[in-house]
C-alpha positions in Angstrom: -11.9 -26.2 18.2 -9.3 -24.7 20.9 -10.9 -23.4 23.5 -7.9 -22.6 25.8 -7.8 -20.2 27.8 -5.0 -17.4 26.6 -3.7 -14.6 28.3 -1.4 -11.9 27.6 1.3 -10.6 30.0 4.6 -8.7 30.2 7.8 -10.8 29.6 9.7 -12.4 32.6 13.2 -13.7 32.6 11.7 -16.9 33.8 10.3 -17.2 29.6 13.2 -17.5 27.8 13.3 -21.7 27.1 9.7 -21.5 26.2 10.2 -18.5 24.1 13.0 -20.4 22.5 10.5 -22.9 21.5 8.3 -20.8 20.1 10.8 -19.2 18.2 12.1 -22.3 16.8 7.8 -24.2 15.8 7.0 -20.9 13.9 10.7 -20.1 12.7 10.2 -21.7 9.2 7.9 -19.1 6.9 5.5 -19.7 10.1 6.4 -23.4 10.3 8.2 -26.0 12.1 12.2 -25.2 11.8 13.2 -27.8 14.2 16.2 -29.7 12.5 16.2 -27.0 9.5 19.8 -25.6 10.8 22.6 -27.5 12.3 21.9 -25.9 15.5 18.1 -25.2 16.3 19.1 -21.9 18.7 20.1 -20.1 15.5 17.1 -18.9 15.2 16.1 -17.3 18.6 20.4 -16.5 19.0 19.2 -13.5 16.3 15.4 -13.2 15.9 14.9 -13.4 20.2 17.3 -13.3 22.4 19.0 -9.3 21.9 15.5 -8.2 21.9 14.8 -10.2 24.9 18.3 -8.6 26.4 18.2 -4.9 25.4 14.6 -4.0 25.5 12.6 -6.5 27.5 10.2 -4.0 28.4 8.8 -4.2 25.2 8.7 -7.8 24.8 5.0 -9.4 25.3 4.2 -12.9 25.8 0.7 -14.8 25.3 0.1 -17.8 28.1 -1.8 -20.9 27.7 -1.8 -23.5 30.3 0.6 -21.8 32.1 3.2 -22.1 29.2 4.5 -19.4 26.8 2.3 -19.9 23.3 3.1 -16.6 21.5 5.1 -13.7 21.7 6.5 -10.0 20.1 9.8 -8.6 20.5 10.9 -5.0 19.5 13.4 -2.2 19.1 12.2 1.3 19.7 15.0 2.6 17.3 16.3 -0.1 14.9 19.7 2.0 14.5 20.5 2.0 17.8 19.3 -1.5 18.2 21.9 -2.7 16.0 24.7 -0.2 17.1 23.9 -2.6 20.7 23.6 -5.8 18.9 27.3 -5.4 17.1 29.1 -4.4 20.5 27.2 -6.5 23.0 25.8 -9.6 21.2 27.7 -9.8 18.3 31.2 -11.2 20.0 28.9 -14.0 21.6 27.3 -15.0 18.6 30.1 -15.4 16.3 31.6 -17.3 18.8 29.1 -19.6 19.0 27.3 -19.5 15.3 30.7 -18.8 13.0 30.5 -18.0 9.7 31.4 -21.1 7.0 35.1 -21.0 5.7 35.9 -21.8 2.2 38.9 -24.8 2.0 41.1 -21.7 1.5 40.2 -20.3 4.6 38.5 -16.9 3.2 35.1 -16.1 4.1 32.5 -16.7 1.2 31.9 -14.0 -0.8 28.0 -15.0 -1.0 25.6 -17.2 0.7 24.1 -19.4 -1.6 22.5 -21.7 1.1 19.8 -21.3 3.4 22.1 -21.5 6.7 24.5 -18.9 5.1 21.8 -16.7 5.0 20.4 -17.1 8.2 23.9 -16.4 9.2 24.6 -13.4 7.5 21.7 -12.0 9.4 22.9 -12.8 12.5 26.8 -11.6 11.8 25.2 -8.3 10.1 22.6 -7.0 12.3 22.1 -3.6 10.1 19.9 -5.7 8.0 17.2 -4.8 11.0 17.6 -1.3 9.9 15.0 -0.4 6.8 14.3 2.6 5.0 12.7 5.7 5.9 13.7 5.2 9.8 13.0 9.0 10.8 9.3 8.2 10.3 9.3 4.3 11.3 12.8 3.8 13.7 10.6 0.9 15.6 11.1 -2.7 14.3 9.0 -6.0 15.8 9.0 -10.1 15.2 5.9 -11.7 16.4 5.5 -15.3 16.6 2.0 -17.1 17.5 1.6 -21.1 17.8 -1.4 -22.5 16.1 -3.1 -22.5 19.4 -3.1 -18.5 20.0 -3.9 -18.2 16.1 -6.9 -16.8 14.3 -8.3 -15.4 17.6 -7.1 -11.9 18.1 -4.1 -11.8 19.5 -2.1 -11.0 17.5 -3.7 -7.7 16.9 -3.5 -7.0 20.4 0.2 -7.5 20.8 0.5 -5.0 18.1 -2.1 -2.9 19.9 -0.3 -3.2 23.2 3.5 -2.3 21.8 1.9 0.7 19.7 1.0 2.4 22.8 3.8 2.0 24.4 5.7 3.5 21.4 4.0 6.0 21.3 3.9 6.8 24.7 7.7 7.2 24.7 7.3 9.4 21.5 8.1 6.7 18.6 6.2 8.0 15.3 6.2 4.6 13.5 7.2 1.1 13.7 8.0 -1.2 10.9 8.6 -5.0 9.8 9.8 -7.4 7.5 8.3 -10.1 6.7 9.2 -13.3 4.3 7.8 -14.3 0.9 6.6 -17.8 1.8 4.9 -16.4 4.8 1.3 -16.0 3.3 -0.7 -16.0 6.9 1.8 -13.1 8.1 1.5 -11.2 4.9 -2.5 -11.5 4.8 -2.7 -11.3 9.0 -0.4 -7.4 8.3 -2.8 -5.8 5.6 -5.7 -6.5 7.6 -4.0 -4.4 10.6 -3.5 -1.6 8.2 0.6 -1.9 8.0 1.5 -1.3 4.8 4.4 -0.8 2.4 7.3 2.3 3.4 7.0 5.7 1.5 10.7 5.1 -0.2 9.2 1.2 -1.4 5.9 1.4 -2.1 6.2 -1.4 -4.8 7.9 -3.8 -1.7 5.3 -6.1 -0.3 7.7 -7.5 2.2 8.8 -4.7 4.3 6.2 -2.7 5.9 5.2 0.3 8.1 2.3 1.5 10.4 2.1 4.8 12.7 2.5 4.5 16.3 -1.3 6.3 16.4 -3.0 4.0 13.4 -6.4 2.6 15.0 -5.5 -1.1 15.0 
């Protein structure tokens, strides 16, 4: 049993390689991605890093040993979010993450492989924008290492960035979250998010009130 001691404080600049790490241990359907993608910052280049940039305020990190275990990023308003992400990160990231070219030098029409798709997200950050944003315009990642697991804390990071939300005025924050992912799907109903009014037969993107009782 781990029995290490765990706290939870505000994000400081000082986090970001351990954050990265984190990131990467949890990035595949809550599992180890290291060496799924030619370059193993892909992940936190999209899923971390903007967040990290724009709204650190909002950003949460869960200590152990003095080292970064767990973590939750967020957008108060996923359309602005995104408006940011194309003008400010976007340049950087194509730069350094480019799309595949076909041998005729076009970009592909579809992504038919796991790294294209991964791309895609990261070239096209209005996929963070889901339906029925007047009600839920907040969108979060969360990503615990087996060691901060199973023991709370992940409802309190969700506790923690619900006040603040709400505290600026925020009505409702929502997430997506992957099919293989069982744990994340099971650990969400149990907090009480559930699916949008406009998809109520998607299990995968989800919704809860800035002033739900978590």
């Amino acid at each position: 049993m781990n029995t290490a001691r765990i706290s939870l404080r505000p994000y400081a600049a000082g986090d970001d390689i351990a954050l990265r790490d984190v990131c990467l241990r949890t990035g595949d359907a809550g599992g180890d991605a290291t060496g799924l993608y030619p370059d193993d910052e892909l992940l936190a280049d999209i899923f971390l890093m903007p967040y990290l940039r724009f709204e650190p305020e909002l950003a949460s990190v869960l200590i152990s040993d003095d080292r970064p275990v767990g973590y939750l990023v967020a957008t108060a308003d996923s359309v602005r979010f995104a408006e940011r992400y194309r003008r400010e990160w976007l340049p950087w990231f194509a730069e350094r993450h480019p799309r595949p070219e076909r041998s005729d030098g076009l970009k592909p029409e579809r992504s038919d492989s796991a790294l294209e798709r991964v791309l895609e997200l990261g070239h096209a950050p209005e996929h963070a924008i889901g339906p029925d944003q007047e009600a839920f315009p907040a969108h979060l990642h969360i990503d615990l290492l087996p060691a901060a697991q199973g023991r709370g804390w992940g409802r309190v990071l969700i506790r923690r960035l619900l006040g603040q939300l709400r505290a600026v005025g925020v009505p409702g924050v929502q997430l997506g979250v992957g099919e293989r992912n069982r744990n994340a799907q099971a650990f969400y109903r149990r907090l009480g998010f559930h699916p949008l009014p406009s998809t109520p037969d998607d299990p995968y993107r989800l919704g809860m009130a800035t002033d739900a009782d978590v």
